[in-house]
LODO-665706 format. One line per field, with one value per atom (N, C-alpha, C): residue number from 0; residue in one letter; x, y, z. Coordinates in steps of 0.001 Angstrom, whole numbers, m for minus. Layout:
pos (NUM, ...)
code (A, ...)
px (X, ...)
py (Y, ...)
pz (Z, ...)
***
This chain:
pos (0, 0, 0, 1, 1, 1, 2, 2, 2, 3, 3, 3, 4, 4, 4, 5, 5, 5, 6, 6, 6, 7, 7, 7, 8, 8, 8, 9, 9, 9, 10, 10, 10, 11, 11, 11, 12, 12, 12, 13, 13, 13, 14, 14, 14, 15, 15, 15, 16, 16, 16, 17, 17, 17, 18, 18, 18, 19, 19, 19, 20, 20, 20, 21, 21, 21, 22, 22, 22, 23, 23, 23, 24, 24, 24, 25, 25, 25, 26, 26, 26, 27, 27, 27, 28, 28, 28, 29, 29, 29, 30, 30, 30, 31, 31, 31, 32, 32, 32, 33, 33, 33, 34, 34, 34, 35, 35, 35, 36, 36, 36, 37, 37, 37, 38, 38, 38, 39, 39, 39, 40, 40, 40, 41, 41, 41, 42, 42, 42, 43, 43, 43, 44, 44, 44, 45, 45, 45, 46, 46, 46, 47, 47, 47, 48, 48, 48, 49, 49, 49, 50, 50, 50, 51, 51, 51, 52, 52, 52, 53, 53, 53, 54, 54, 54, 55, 55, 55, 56, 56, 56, 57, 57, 57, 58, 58, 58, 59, 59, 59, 60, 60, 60, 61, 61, 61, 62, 62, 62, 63, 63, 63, 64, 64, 64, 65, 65, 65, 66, 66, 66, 67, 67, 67, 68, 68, 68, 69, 69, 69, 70, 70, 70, 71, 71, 71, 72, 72, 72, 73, 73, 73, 74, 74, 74, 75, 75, 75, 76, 76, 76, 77, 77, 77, 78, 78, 78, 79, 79, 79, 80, 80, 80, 81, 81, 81, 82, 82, 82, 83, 83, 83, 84, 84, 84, 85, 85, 85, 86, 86, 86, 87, 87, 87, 88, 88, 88, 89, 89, 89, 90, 90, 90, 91, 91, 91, 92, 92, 92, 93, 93, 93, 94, 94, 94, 95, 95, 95, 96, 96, 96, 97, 97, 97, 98, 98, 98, 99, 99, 99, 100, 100, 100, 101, 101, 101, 102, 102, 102, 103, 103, 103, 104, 104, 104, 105, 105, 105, 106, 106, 106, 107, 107, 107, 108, 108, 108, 109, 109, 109, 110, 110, 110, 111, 111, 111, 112, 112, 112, 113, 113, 113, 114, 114, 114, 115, 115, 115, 116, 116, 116, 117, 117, 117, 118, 118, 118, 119, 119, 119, 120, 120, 120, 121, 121, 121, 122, 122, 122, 123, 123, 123, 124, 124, 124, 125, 125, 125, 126, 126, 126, 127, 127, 127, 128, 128, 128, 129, 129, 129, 130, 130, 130, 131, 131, 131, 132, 132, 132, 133, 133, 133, 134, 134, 134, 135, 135, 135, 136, 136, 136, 137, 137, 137, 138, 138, 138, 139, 139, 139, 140, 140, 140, 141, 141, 141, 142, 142, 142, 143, 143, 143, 144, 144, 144, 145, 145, 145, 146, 146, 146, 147, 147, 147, 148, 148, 148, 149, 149, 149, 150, 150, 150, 151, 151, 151, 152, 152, 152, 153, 153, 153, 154, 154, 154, 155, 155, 155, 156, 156, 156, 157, 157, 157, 158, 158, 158, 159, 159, 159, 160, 160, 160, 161, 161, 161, 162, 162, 162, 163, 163, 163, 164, 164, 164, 165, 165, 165, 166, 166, 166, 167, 167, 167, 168, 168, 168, 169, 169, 169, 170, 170, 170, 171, 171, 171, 172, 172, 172, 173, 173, 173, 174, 174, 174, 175, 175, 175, 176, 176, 176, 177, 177, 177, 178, 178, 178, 179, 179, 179, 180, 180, 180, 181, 181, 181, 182, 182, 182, 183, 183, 183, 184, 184, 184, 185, 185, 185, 186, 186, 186, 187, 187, 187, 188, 188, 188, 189, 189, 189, 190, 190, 190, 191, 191, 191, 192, 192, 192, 193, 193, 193, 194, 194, 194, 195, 195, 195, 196, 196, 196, 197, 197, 197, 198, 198, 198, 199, 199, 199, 200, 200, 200, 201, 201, 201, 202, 202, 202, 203, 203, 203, 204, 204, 204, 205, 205, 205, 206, 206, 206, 207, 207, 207, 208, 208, 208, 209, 209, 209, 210, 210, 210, 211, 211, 211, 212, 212, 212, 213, 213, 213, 214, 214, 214, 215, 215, 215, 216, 216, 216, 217, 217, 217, 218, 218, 218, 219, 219, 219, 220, 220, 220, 221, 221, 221, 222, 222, 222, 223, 223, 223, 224, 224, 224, 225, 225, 225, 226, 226, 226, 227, 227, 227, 228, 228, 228, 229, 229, 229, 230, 230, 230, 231, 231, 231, 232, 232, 232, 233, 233, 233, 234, 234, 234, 235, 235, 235, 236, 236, 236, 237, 237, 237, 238, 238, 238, 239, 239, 239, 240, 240, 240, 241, 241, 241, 242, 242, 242, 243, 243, 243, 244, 244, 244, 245, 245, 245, 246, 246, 246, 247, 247, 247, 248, 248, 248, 249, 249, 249, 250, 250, 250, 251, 251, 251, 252, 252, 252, 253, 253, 253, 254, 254, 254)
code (X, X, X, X, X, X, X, X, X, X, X, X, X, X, X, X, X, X, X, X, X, X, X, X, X, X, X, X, X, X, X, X, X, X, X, X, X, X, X, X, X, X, X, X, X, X, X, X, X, X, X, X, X, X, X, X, X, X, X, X, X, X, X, X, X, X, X, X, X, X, X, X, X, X, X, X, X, X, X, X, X, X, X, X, X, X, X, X, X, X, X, X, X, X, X, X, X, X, X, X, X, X, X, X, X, X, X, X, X, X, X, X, X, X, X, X, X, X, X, X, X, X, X, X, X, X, X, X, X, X, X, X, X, X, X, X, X, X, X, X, X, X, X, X, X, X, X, X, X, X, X, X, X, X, X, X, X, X, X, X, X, X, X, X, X, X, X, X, X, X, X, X, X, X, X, X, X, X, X, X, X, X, X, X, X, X, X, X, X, X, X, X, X, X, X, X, X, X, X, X, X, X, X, X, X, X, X, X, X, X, X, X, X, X, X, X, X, X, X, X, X, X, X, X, X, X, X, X, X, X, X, X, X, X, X, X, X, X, X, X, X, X, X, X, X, X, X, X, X, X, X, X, X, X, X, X, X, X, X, X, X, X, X, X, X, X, X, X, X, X, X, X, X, X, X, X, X, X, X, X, X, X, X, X, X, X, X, X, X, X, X, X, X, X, X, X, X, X, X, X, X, X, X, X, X, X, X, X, X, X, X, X, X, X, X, X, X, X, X, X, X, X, X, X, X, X, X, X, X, X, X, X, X, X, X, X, X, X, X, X, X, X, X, X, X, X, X, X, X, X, X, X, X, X, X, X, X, X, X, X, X, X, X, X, X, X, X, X, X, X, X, X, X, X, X, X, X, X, X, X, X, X, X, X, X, X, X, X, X, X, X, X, X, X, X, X, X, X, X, X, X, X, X, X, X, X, X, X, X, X, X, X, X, X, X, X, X, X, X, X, X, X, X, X, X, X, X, X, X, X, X, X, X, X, X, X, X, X, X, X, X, X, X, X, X, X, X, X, X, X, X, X, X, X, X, X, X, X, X, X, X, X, X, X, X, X, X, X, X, X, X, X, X, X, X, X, X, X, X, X, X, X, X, X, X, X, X, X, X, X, X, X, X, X, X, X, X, X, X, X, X, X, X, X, X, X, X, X, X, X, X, X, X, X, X, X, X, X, X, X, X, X, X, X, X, X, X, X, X, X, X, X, X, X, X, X, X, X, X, X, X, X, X, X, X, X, X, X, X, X, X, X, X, X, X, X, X, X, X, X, X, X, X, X, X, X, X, X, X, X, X, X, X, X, X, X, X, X, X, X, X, X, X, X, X, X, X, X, X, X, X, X, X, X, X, X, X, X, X, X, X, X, X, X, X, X, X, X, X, X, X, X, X, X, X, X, X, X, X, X, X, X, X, X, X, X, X, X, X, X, X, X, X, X, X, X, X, X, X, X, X, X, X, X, X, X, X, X, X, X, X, X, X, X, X, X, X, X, X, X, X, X, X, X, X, X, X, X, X, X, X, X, X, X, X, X, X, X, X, X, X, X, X, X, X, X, X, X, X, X, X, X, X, X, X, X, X, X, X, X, X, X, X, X, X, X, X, X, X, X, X, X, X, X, X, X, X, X, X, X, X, X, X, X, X, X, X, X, X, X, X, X, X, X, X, X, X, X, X, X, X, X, X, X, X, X, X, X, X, X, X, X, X, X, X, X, X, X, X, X, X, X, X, X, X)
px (15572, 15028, 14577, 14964, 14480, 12864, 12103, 10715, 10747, 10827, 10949, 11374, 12585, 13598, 12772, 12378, 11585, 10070, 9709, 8331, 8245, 9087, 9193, 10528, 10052, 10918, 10829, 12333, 12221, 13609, 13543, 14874, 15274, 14435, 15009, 15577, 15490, 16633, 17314, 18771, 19417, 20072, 19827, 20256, 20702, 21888, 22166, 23272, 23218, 23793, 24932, 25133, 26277, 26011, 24919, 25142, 23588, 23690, 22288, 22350, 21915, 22057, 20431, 20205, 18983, 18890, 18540, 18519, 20202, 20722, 22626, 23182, 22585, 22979, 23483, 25126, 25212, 24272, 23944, 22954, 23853, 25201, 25741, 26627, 26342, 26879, 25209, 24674, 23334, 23064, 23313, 23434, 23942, 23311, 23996, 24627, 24758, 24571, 23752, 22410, 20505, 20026, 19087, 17810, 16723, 15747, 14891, 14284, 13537, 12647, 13896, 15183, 16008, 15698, 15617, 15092, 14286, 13545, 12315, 12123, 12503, 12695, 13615, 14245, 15541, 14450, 14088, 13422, 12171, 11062, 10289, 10899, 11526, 11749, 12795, 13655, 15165, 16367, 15684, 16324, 17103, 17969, 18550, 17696, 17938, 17129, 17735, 18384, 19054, 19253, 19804, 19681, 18147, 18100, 16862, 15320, 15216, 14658, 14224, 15363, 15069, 14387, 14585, 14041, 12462, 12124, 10833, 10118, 10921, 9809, 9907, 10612, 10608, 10034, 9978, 8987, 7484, 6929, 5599, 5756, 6169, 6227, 5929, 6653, 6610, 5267, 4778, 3594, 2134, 1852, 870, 1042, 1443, 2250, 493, m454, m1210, m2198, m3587, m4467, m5714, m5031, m6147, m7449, m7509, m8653, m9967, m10341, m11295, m11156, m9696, m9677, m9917, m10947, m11023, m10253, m9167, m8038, m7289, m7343, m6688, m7568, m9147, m9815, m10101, m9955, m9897, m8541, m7354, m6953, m6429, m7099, m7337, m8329, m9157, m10268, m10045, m8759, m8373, m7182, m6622, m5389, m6690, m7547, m8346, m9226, m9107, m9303, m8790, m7633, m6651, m5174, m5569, m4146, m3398, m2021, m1089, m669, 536, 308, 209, 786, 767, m535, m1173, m2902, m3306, m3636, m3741, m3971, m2157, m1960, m2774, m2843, m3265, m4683, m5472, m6691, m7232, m6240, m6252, m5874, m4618, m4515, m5535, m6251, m6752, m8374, m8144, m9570, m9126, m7905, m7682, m7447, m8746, m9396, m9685, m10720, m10331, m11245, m11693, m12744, m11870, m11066, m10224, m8599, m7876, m6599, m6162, m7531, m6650, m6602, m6925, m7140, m5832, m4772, m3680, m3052, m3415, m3149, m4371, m5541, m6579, m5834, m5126, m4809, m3729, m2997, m1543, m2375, m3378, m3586, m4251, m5148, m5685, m4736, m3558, m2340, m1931, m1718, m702, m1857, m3221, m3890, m3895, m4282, m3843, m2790, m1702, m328, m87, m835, m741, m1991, m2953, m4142, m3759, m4760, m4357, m5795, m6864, m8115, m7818, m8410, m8153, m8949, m8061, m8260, m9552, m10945, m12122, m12470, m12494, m12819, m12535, m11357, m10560, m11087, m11703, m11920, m13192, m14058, m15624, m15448, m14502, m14480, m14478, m13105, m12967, m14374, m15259, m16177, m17430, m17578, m18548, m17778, m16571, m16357, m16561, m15676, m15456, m16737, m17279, m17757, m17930, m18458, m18520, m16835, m16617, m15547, m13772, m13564, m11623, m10846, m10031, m9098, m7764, m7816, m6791, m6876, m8365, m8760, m9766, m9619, m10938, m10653, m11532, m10641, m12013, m12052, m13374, m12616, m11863, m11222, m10704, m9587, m8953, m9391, m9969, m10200, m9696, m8892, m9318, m8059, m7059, m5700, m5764, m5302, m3922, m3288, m2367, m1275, m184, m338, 577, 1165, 184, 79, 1286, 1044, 2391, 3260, 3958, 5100, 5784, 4889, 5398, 5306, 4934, 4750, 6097, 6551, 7542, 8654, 8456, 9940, 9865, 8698, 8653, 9214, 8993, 9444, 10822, 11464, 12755, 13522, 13402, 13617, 13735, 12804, 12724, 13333, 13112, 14530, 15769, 15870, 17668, 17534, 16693, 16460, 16639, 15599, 16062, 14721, 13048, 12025, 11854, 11085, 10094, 9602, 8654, 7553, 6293, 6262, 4890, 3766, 3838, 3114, 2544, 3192, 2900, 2335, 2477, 1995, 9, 756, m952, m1931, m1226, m2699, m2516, m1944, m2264, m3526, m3132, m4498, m5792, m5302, m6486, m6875, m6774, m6948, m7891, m6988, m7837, m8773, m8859, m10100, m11520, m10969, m11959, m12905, m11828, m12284, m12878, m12470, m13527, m14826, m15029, m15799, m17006, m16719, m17347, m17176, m16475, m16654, m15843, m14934, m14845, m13109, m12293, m11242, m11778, m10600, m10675, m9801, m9001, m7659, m7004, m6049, m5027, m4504, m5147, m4912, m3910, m3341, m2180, m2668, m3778, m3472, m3095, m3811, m3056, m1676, m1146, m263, 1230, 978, 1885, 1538, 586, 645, 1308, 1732, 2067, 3755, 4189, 5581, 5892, 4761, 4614, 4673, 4167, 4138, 5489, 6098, 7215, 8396, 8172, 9487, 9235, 8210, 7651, 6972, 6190, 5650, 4534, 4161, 3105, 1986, 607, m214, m672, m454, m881, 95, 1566, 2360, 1994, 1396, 994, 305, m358, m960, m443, 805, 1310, 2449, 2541, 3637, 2630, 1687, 889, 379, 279, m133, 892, 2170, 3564, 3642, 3526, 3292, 2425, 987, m1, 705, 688, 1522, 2075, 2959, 3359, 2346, 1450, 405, m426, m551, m1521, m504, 764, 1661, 1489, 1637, 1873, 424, m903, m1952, m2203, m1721, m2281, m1402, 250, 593, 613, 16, m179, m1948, m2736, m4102, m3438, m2569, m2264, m1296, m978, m321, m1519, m2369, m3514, m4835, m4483, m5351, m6723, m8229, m9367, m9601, m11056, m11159, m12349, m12212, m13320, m13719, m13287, m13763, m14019, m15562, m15871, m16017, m16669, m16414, m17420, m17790, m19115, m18665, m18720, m18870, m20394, m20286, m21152, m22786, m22698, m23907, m24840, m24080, m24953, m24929, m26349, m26780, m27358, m27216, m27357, m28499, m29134, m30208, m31071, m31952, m32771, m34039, m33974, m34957, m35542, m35597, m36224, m37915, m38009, m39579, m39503)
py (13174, 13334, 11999, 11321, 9980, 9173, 9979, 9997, 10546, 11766, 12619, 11832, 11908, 10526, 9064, 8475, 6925, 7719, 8687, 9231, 8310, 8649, 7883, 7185, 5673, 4627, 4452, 4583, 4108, 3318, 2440, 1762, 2902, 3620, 3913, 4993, 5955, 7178, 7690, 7960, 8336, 9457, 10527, 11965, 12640, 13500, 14579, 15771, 16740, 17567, 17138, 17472, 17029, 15097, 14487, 13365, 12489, 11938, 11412, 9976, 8943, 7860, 7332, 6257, 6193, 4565, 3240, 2169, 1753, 2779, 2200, 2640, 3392, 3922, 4985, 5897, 7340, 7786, 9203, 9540, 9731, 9751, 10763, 9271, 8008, 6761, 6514, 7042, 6502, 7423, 8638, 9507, 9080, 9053, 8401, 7055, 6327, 5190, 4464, 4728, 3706, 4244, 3641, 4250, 4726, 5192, 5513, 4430, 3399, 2339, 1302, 1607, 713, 1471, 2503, 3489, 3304, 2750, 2560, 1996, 529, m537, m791, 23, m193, 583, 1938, 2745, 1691, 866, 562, m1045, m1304, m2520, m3234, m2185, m2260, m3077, m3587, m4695, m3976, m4598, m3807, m4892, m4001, m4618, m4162, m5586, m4712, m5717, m5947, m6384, m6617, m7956, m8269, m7486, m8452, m8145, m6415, m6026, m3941, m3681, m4137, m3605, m3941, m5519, m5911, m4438, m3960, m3320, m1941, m1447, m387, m535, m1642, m2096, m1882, m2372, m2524, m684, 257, 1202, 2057, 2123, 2591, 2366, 1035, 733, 1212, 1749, 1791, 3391, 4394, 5579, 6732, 6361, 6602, 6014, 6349, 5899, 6830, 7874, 8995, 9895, 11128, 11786, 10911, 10016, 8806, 8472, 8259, 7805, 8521, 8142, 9395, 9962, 9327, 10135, 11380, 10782, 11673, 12903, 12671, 13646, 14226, 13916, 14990, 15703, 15506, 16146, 17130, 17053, 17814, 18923, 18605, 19131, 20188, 19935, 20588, 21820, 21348, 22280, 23235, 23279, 24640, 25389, 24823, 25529, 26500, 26635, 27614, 26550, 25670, 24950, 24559, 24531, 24116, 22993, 22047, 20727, 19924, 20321, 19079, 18612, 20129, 19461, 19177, 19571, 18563, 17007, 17183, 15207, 14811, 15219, 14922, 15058, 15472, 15261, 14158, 13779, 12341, 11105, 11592, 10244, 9458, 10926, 10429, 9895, 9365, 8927, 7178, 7246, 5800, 4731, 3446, 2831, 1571, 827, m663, m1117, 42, 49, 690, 1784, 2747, 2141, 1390, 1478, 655, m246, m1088, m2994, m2516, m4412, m5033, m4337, m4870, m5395, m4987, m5469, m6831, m6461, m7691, m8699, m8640, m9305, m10005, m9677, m10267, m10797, m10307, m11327, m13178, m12529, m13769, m14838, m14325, m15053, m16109, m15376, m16015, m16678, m16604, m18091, m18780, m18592, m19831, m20491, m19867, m20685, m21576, m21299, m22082, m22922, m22839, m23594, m24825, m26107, m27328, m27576, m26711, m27112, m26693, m27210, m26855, m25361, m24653, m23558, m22913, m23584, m23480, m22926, m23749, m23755, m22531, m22597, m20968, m20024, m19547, m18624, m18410, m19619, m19832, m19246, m19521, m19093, m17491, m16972, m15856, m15076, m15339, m14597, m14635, m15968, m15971, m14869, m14414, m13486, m12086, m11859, m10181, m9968, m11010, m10343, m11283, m10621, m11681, m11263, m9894, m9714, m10221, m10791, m11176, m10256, m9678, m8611, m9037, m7725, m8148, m8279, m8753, m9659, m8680, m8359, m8068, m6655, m6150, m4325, m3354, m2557, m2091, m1735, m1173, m481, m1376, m1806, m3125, m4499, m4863, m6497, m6742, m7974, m8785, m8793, m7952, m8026, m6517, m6025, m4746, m5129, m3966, m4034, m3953, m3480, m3991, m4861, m5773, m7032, m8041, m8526, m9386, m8513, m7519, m6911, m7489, m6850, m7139, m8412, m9779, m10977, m11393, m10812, m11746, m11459, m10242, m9629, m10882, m10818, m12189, m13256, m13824, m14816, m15042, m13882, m13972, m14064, m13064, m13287, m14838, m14998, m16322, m17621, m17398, m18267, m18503, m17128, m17204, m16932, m17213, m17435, m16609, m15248, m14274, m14217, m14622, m15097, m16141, m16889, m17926, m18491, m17672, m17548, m18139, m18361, m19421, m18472, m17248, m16681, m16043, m16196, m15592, m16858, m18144, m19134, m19264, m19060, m18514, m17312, m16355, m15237, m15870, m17072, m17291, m18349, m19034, m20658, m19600, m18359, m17647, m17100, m16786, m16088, m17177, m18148, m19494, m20076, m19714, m20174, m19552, m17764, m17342, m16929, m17369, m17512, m18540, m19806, m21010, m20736, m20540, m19866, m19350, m17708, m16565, m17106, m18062, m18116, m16898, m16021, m15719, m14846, m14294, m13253, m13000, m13045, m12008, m11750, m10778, m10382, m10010, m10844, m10362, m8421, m8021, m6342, m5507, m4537, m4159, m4227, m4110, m4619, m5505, m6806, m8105, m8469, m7818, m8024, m7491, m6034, m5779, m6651, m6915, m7951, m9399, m9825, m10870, m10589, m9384, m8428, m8449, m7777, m7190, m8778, m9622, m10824, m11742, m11830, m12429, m11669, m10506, m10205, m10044, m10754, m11044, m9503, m8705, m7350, m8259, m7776, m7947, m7126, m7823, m7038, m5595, m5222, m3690, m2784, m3389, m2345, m2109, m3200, m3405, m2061, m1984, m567, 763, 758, 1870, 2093, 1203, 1502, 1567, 1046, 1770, 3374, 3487, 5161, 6151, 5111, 5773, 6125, 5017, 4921, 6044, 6270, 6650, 8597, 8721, 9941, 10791, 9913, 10174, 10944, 10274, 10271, 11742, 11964, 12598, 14296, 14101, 15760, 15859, 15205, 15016, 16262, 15774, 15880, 17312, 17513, 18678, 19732, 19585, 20742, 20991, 19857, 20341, 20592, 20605, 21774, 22702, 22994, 24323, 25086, 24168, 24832, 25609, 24742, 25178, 26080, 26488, 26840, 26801, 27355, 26795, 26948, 27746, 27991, 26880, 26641, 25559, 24630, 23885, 23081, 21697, 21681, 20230, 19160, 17787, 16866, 16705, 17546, 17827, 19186, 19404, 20704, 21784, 22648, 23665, 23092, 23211, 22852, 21275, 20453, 19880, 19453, 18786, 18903, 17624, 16995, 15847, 15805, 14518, 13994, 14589, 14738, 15537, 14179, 13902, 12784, 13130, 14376, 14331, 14696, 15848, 15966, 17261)
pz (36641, 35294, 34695, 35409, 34829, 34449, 35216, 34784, 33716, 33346, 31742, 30680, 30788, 30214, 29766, 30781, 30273, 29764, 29962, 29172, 27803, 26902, 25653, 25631, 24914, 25130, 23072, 22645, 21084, 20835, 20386, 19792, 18267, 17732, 16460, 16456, 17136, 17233, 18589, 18290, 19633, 19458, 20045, 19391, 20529, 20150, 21144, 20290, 20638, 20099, 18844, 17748, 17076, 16473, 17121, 16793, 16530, 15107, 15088, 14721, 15362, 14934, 14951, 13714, 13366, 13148, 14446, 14285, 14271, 14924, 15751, 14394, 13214, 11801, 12278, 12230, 12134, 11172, 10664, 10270, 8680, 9006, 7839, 7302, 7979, 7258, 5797, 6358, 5867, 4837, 4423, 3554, 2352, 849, m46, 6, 479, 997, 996, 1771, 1613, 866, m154, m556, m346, m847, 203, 859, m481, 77, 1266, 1254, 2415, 3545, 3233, 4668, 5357, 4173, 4723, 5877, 4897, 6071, 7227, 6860, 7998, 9437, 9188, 10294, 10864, 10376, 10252, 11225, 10477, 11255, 11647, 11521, 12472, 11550, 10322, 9803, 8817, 8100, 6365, 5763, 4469, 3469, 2011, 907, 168, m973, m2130, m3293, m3492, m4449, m4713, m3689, m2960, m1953, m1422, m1731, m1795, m2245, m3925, m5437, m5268, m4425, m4528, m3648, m2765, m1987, m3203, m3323, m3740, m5432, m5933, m6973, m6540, m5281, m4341, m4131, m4406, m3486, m4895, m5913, m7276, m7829, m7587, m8521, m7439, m6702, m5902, m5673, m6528, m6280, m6549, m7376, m7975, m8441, m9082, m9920, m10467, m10120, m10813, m10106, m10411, m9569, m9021, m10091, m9479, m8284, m8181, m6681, m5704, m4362, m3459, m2621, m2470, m1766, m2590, m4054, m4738, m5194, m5391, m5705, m4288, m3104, m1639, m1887, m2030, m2412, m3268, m4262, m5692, m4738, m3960, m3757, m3153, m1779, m490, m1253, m2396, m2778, m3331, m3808, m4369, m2980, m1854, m1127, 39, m518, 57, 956, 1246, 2280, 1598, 2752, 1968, 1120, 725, 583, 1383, 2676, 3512, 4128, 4048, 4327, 3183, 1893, 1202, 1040, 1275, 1449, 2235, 3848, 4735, 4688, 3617, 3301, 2953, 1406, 985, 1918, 2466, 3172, 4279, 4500, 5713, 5183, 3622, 3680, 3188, 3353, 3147, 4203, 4142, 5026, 4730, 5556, 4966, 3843, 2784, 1659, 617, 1410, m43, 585, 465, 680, 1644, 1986, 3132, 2730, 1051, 722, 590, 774, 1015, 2105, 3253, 4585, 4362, 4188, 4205, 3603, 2338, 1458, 1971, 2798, 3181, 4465, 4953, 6393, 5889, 4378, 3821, 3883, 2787, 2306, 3799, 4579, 5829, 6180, 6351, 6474, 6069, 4740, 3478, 3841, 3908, 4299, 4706, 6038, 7402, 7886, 6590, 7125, 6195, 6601, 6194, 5293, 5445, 4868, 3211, 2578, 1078, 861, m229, m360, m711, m1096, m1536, 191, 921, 1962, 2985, 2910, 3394, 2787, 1551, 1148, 1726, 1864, 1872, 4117, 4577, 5924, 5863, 4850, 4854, 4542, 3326, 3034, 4183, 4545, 5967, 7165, 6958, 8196, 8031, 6646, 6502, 5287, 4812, 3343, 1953, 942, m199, m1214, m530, m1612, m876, m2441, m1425, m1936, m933, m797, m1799, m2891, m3522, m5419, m5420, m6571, m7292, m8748, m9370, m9247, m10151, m9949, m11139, m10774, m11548, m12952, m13111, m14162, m14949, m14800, m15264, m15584, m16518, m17350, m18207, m18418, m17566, m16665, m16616, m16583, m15547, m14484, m14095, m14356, m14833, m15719, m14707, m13624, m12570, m12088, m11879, m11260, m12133, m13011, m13942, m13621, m13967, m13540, m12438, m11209, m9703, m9302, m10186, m9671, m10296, m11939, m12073, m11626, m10536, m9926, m8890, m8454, m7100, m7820, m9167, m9431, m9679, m10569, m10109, m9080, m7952, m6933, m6104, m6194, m5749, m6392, m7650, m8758, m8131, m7356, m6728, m5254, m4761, m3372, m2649, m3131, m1898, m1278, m1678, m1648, m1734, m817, m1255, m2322, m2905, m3883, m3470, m2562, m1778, m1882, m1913, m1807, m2598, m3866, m5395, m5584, m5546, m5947, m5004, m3929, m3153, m4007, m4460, m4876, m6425, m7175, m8345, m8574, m7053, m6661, m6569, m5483, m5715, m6944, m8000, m8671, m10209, m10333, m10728, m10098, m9168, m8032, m8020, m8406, m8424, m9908, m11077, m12102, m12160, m11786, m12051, m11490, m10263, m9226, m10193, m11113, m11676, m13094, m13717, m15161, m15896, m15158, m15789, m15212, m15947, m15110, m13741, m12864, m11597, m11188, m11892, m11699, m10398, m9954, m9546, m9493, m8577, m8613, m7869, m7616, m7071, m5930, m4834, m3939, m3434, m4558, m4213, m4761, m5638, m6046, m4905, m4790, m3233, m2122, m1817, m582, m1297, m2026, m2549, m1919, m2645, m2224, m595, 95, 1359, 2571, 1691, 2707, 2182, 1216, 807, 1135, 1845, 2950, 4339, 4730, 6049, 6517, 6121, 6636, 7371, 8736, 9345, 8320, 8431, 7510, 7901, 9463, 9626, 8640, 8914, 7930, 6877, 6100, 4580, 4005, 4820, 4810, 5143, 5446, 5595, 5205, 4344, 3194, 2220, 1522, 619, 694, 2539, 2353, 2084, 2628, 1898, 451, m233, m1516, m2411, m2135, m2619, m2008, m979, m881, m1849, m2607, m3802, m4667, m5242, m5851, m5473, m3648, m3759, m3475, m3263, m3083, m4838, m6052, m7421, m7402, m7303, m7400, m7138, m5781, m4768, m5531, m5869, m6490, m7607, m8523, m9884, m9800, m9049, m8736, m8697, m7325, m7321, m8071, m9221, m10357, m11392, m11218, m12203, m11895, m10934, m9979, m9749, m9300, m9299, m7928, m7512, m5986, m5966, m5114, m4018, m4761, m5790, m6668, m5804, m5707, m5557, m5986, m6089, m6901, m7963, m8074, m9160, m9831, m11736, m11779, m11256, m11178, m10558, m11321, m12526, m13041, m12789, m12447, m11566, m10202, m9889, m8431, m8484, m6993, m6425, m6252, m5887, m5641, m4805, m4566, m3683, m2831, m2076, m1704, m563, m185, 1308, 1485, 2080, 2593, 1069)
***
């Protein structure tokens, strides 16, 4: 059986009748005991994770929970609950439109950061590399809705700052998206706020998350947001509602 057996290889669960252990955790030590966001991390990356340091993630996890039918994950799923499925397709409607345009400037944002870090060129320069690679826009910064301020963003920075007051963080890295953030106001003349994507990657990289995760604890996050969404449609009900009401109609440009 041992071909079957090595088929799948996982350090995080070991199960057999009567017994579940999850990262060398009994299942029923871990019950009332972790939180969720410790769960998180514990499943995710084998580690505990707990005072300060917890609260930051599960602060990063709270504030990224939502942002309204505008958003297109949340209006696909507004969209999918009026068309007969359940919630989990639903969710799985929304989630699956979040990408590196809707939901992924947070991983961008934490990969920026850890260059900055570790590069020796002054920060004008790093940015001026970054935009010659991916683009004119920096991940993280500037927000359509919000000027000159998200209201997120201060919140979740001065948890970093406390934190870091008593040394359970760095802060190197809150101090990084603030150079950015003065950088890019001098830059534009004008605000360029600091936004919850950049603000969780500030979180997400000051407890060492590789930046792919970054993103998948936000789709964790936003989850929230889009089961909220899908069953209060289908509280209210409404068949096939698309993202337009009925009375108007799109552009027409062809032959």
């Amino acid at each position: 059986m041992s071909d079957v057996s090595d088929w799948w290889h996982t350090a995080i669960i070991d199960m057999e009748p009567g017994r579940i252990t999850l990262r060398g955790h009994p299942v029923e030590a871990l019950i009332g005991n972790r939180g969720f966001a410790e769960m998180i991390w514990l499943m995710i990356t084998g580690e505990t994770i707990d005072g300060p340091r917890a609260r930051l993630l599960e602060a990063s996890l709270v504030a990224a929970v939502d942002h309204g039918p505008q958003a297109p994950s949340i209006a696909a799923a507004r969209m999918a609950a009026t068309c007969g499925v359940g919630l989990n397709n639903a969710m799985a409607t929304g989630l699956n439109m979040l990408g590196d345009v809707h939901g992924g400037a947070g991983e961008q944002a934490v990969m920026l950061y850890e260059r900055i870090d570790t590069s020796a060129d002054p920060l004008g320069e790093t940015l001026d590399a970054w935009r010659a690679e991916h683009g004119r826009f920096i991940p993280g910064f500037g927000h359509r809705f919000h000027k000159p301020v998200d209201p997120r963003s201060p919140r979740l920075l001065a948890l970093v700052d406390a934190a870091a007051a008593e040394g359970y963080v760095s802060g190197r890295f809150a101090r990084i998206a603030r150079a950015i953030e003065a950088r890019l106001a001098t830059e534009r003349g004008k605000p360029v706020p600091l936004n919850i994507d950049g603000a969780t990657a500030v979180i997400h990289a000051e407890l060492g998350c590789p930046p792919p995760l970054a993103r998948g604890l936000f789709c964790l996050s936003r989850s929230v947001g889009l089961l909220a969404h899908a069953w209060e449609q289908q509280c209210q009900g409404g068949r096939n509602k698309g993202p337009t009401p009925p009375g108007y109609r799109w552009t027409y440009d062809g032959v």
